[in-house]
GUPABA-737248 format. One record per residue: residue number from 1; residue in one letter; x, y, z of N, C-alpha, C in turn. Coordinates in Angstrom, 3 decimals. Each point is the difference from the previous one (the first is absolute). Example, Ala and Ser with C-alpha at 12.3 -4.5 7.8 and 13.67 -1.06 7.14 Angstrom:
2
1, a, 13.190, -5.690, 7.800, -0.890, 1.190, 0.000, 0.900, 1.200, 0.000
2, s, -0.350, 1.050, -0.720, 0.820, 1.190, 0.060, -0.770, 1.090, 0.730
# end
This chain:
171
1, x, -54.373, 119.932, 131.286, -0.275, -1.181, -0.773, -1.270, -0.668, 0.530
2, x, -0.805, -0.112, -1.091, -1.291, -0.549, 0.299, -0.017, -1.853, 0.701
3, x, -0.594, -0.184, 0.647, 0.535, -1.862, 0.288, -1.356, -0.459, -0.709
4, x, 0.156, -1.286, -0.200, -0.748, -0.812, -0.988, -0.873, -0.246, 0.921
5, x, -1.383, -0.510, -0.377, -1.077, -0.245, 0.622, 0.014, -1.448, 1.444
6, x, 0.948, -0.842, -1.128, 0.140, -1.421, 0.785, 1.138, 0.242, 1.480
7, x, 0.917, 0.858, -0.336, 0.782, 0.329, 0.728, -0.628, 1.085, 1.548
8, x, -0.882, 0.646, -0.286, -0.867, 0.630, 0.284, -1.016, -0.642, 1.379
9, x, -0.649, -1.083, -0.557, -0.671, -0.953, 0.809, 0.631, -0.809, 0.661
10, x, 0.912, -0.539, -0.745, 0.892, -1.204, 0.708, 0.989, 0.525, 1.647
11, x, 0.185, 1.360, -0.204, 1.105, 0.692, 0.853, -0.587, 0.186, 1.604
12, x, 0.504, -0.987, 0.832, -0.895, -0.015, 1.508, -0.301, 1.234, 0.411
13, x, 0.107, 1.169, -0.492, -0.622, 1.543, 0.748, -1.308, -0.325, -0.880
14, x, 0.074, -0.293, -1.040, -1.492, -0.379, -0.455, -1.106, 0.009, 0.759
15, x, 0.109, -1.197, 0.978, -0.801, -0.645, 0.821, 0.583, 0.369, 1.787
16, x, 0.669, 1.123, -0.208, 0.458, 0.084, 1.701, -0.782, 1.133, 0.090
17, x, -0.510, 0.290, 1.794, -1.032, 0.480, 0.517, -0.970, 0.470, -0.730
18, x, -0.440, -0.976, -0.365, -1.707, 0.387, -0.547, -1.191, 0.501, 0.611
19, x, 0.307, -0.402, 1.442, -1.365, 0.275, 1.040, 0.304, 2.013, -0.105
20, x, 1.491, 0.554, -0.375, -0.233, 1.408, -0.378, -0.330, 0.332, -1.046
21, x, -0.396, -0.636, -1.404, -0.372, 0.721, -0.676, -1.622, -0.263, -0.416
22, x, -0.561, 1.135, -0.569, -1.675, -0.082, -0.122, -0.231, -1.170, -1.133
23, x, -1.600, 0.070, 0.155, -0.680, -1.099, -0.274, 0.441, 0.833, -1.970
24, x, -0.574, 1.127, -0.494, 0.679, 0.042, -1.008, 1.701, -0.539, -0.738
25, x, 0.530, 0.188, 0.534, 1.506, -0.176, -0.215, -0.193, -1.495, 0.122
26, x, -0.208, -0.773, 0.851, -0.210, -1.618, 0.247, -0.125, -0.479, -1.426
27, x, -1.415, 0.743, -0.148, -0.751, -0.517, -1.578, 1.056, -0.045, -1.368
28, x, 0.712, 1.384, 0.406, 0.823, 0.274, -1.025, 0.867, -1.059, -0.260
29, x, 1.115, -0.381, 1.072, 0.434, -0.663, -0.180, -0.080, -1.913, -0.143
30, x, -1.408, 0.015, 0.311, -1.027, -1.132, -0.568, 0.394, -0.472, -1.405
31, x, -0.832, 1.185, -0.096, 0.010, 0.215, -1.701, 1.498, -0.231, -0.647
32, x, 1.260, 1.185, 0.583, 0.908, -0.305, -1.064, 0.763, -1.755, 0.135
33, x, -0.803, -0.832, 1.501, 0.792, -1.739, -0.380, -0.256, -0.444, -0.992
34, x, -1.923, 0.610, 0.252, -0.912, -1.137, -1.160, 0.349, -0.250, -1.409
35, x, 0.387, 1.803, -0.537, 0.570, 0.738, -1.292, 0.960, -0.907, -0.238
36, x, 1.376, -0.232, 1.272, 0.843, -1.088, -0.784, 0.083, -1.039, 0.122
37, x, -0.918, -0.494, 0.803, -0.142, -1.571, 0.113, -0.794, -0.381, -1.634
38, x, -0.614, 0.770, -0.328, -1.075, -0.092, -1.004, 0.864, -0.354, -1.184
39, x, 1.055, 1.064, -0.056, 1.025, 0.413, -1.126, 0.845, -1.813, 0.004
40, x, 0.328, 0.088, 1.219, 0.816, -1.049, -0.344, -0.690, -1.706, -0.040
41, x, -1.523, 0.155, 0.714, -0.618, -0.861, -0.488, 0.316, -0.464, -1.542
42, x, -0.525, 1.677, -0.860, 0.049, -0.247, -1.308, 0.765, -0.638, -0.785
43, x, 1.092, 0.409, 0.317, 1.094, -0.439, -0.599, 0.561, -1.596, -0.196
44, x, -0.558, 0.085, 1.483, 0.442, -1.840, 0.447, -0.993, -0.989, -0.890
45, x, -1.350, 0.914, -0.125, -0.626, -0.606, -1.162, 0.361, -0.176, -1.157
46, x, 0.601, 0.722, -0.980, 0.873, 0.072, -1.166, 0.876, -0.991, -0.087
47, x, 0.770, 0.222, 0.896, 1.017, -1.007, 0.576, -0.519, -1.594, -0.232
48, x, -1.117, 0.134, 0.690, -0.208, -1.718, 0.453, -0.658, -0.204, -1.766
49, x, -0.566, 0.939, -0.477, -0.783, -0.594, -0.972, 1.230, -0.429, -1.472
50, x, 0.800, 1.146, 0.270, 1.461, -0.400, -1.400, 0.511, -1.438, 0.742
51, x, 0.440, -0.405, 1.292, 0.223, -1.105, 0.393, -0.721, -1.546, -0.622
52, x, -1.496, 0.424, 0.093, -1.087, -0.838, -0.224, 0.022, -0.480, -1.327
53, x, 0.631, 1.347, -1.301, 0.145, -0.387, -1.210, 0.949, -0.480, -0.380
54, x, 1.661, 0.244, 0.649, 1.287, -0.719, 0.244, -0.302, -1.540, 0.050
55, x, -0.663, -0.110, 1.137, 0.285, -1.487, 0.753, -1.397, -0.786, -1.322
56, x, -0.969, 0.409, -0.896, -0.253, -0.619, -0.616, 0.806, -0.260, -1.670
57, x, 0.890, 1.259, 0.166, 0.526, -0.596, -0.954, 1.356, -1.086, -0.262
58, x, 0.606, 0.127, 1.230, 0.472, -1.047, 0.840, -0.501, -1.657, -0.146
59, x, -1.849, 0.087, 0.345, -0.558, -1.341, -0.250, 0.116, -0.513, -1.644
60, x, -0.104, 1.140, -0.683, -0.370, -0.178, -1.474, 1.454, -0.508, -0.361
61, x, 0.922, 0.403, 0.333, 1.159, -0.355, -0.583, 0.491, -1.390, 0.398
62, x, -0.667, -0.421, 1.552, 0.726, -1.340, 0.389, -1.259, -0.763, -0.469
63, x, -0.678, 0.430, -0.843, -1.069, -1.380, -0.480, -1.561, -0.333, 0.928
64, x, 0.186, 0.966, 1.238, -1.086, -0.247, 0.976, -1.372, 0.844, -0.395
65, x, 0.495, 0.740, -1.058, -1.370, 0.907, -0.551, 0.142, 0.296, -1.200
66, x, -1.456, -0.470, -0.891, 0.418, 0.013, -1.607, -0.601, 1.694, -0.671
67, x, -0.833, 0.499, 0.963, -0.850, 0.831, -0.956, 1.451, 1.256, 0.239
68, x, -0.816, 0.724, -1.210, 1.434, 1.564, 0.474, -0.835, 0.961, 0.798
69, x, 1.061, 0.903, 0.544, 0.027, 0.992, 0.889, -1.521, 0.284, -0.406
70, x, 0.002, 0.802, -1.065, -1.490, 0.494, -1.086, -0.979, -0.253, 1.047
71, x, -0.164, -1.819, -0.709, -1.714, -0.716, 0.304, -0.309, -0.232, 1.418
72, x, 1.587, -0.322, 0.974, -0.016, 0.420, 1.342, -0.459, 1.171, 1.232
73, x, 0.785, 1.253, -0.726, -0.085, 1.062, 0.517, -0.839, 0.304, 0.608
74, x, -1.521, -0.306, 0.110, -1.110, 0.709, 0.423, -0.121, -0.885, 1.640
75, x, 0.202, -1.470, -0.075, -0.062, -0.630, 0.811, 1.592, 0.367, 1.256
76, x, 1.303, 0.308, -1.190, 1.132, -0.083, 0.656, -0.538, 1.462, 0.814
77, x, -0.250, 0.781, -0.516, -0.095, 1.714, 1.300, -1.484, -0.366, 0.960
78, x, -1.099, -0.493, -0.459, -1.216, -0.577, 0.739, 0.434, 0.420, 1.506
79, x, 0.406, -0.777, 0.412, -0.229, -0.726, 1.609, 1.668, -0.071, 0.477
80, x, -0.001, 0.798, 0.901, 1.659, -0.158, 0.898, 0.019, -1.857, 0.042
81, x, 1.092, 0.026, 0.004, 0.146, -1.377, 0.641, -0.245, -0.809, 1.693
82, x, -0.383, -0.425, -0.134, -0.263, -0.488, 1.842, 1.378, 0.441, 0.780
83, x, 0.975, -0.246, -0.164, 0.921, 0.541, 1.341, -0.225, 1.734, 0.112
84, x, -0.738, 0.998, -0.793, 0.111, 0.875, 0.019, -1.290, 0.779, 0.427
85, x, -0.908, -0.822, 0.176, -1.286, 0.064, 0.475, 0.221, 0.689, 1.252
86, x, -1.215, 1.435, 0.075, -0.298, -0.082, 1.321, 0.925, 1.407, 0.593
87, x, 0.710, 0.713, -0.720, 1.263, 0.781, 0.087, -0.535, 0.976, -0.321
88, x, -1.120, 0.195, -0.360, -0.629, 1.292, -0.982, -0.513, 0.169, 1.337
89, x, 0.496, 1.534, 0.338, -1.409, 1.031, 1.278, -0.672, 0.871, -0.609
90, x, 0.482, 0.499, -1.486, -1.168, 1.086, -0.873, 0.602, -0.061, -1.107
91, x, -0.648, 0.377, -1.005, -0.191, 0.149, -1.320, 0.070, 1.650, -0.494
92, x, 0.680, 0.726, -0.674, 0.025, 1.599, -0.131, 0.368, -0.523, -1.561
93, x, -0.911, 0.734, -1.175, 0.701, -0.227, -1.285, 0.687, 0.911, -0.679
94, x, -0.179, 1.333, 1.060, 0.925, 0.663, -0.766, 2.137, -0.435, -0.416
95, x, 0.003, 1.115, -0.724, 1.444, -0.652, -0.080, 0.851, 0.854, 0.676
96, x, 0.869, -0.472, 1.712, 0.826, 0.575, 0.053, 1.075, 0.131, -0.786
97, x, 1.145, 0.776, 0.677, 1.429, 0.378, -0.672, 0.614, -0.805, 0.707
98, x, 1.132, -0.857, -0.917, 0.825, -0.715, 0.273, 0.828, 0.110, 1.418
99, x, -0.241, -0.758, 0.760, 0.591, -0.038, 1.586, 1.706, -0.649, -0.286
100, x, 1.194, 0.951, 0.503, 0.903, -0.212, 0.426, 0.485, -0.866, 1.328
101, x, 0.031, -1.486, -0.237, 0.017, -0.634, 1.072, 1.783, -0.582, 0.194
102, x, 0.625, 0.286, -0.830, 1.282, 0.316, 0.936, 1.215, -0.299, -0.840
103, x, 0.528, -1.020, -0.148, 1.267, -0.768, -0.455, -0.582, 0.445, -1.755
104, x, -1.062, -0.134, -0.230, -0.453, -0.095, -1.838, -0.741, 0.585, 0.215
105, x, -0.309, 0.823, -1.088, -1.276, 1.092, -0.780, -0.576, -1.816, -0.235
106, x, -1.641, 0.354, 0.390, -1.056, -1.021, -0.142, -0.215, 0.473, -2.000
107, x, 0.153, 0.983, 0.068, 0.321, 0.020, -1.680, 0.876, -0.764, -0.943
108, x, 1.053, 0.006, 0.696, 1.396, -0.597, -0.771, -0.824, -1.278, 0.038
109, x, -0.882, -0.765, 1.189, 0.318, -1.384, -0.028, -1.229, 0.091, -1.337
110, x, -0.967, 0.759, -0.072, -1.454, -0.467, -0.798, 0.357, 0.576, -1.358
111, x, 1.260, 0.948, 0.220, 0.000, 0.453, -1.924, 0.946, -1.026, -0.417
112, x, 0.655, -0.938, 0.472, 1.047, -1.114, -0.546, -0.676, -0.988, 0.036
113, x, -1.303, -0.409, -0.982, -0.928, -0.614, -0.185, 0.046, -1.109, -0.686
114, x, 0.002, -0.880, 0.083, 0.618, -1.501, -0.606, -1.272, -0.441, -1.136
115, x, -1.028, 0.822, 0.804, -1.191, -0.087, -0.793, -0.161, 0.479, -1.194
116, x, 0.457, 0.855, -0.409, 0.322, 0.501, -1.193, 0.959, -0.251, -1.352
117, x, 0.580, -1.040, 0.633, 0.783, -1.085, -0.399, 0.667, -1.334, 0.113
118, x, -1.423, -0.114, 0.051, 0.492, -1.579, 0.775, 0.251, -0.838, -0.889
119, x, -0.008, -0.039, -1.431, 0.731, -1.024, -1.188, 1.201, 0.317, 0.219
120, x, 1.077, 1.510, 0.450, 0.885, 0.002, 0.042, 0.944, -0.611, 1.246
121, x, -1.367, -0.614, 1.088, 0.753, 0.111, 1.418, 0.306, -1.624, 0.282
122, x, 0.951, -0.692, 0.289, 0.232, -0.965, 0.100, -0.385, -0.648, 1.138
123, x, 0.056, -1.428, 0.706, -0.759, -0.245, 1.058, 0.775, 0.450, 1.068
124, x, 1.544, 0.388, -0.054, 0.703, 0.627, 1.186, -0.385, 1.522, 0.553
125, x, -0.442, 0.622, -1.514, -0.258, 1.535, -0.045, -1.101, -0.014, 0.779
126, x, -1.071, -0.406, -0.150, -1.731, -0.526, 0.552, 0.521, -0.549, 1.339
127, x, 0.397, -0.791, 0.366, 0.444, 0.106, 1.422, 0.640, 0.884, 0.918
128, x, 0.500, 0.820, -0.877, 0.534, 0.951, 0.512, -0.768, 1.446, 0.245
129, x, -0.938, 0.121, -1.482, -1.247, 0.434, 0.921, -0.678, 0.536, 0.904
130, x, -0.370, -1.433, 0.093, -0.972, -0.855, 0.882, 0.429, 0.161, 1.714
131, x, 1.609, 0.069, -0.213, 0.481, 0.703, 1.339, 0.179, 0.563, 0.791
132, x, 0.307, 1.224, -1.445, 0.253, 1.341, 0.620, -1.755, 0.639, -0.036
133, x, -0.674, -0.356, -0.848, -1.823, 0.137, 0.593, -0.056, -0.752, 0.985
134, x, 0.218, -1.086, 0.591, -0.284, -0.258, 1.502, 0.811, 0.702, 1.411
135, x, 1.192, 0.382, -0.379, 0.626, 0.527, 0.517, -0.244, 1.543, 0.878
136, x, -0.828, 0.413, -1.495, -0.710, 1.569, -0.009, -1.080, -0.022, 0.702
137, x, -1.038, -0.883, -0.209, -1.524, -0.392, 0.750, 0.478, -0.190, 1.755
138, x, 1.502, -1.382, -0.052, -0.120, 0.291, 1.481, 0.127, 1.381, 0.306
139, x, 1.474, 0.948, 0.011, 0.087, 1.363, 0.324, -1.707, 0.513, 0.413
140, x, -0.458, 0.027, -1.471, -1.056, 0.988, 0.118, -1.198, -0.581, 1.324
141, x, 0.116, -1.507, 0.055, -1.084, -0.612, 0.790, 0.406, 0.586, 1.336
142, x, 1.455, 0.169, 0.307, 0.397, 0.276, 1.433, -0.402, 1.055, 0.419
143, x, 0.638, 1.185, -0.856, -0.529, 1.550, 0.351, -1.761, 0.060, 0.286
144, x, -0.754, -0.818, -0.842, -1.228, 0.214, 0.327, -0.600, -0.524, 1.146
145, x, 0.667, -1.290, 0.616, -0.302, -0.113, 1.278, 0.476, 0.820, 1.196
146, x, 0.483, 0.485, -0.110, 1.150, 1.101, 0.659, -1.213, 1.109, -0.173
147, x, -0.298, 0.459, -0.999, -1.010, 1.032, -0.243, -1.276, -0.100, 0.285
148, x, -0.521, -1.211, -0.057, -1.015, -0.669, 0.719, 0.007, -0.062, 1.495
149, x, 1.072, -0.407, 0.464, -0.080, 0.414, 1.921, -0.106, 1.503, 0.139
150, x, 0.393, 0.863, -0.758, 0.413, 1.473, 0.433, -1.838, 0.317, 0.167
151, x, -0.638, -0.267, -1.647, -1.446, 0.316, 0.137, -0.871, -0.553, 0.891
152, x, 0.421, -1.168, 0.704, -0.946, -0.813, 1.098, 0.126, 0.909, 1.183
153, x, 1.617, -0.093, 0.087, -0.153, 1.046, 1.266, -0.952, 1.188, 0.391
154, x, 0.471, 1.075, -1.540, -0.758, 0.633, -0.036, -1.538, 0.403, 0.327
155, x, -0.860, -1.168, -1.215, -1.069, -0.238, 0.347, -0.667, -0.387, 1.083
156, x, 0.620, -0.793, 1.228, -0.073, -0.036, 1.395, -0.441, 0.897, 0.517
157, x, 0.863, 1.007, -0.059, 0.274, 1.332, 0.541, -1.105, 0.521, -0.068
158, x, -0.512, 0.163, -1.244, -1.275, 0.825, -0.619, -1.347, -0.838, 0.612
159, x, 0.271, -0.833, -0.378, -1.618, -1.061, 0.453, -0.034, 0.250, 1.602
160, x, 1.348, -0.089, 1.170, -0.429, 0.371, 1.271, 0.033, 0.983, 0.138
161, x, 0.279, 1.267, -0.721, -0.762, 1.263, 0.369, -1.558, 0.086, -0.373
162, x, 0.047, -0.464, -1.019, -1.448, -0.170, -0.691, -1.048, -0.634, 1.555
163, x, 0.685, -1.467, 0.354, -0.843, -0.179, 1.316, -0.101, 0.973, 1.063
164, x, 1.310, 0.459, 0.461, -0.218, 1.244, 1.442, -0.544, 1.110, -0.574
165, x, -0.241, 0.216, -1.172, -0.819, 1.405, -0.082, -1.732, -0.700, -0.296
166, x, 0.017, -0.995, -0.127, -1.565, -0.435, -0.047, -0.118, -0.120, 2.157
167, x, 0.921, -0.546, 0.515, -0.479, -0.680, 1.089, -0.308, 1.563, 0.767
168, x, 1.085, 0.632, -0.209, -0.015, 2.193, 0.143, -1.788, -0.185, 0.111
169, x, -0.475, -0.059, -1.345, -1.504, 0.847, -0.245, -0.842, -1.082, 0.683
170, x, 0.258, -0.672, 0.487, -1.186, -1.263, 0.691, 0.349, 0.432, 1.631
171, x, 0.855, -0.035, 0.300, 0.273, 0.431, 1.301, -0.589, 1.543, 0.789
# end
């Protein structure tokens, strides 16, 4: 049985004795954090941005915002919101494949889309949501910090070999 990518990185042999394996293999496994930090970056983007259109339609309904979703939209996806600032380490536009992050398919939560019917969704349904999309973003935010230490480590690793094999040719 093949193991999933996240499962893969996350698993402490991941990152145990590294000083034995080569500067290739290092890279490799560089690469496969970045791959899912990237992935689940993505996602968390999706995430935050269906949130962003939730919570304005939320305003529209309690009277705090008159224009619709429509004449909004360009401004509502624009610009993360300030608490979310600052969280971005790269940008990749391709589109990964949906990351299995544990308790819920990140599918189940984005194909049960309120957005697609939101004349039908009442203000309990829209809160409810709004939940289980925040709910999903934390999950996904955790694993990526989690996946984010694995690649720091990593990259450590690589950058001080990178120095002792420069200090090697000067010496």
């Amino acid at each position: 049985m093949q193991r999933r990518r996240i499962d893969q990185v996350l698993d402490p042999e991941f990152v145990a004795d590294l000083e034995e394996l080569d500067l290739d293999e290092l890279r490799a496994r560089r690469r496969l954090a970045r791959d899912v930090e990237n992935e689940l970056s993505y996602y968390r983007r999706l995430l935050h941005g269906r949130l962003d259109l939730l919570a304005f339609e939320q305003r529209r309904r309690s009277g705090e915002e008159t224009r619709s979703m429509i004449d909004a939209l360009a401004e509502i996806l624009a610009d993360p919101p300030a608490d979310r600032m600052g969280q971005v380490r790269h940008v990749d536009t391709d589109l990964p494949p949906l990351p299995d992050v544990g308790k819920r398919d990140i599918d189940v939560v984005l194909g049960n889309d309120a957005l697609l019917h939101l004349d039908d969704v009442d203000g309990p349904g829209l809160a409810a949501a709004i939940e289980s999309l925040e709910e999903m973003a934390e999950e996904i935010s955790e694993r990526r910090r989690q996946v984010q230490t694995v690649e720091d480590v990593l990259s450590e690793v690589v950058a001080r070999r990178y120095r002792e094999s420069a200090e090697d040719l000067t010496s």
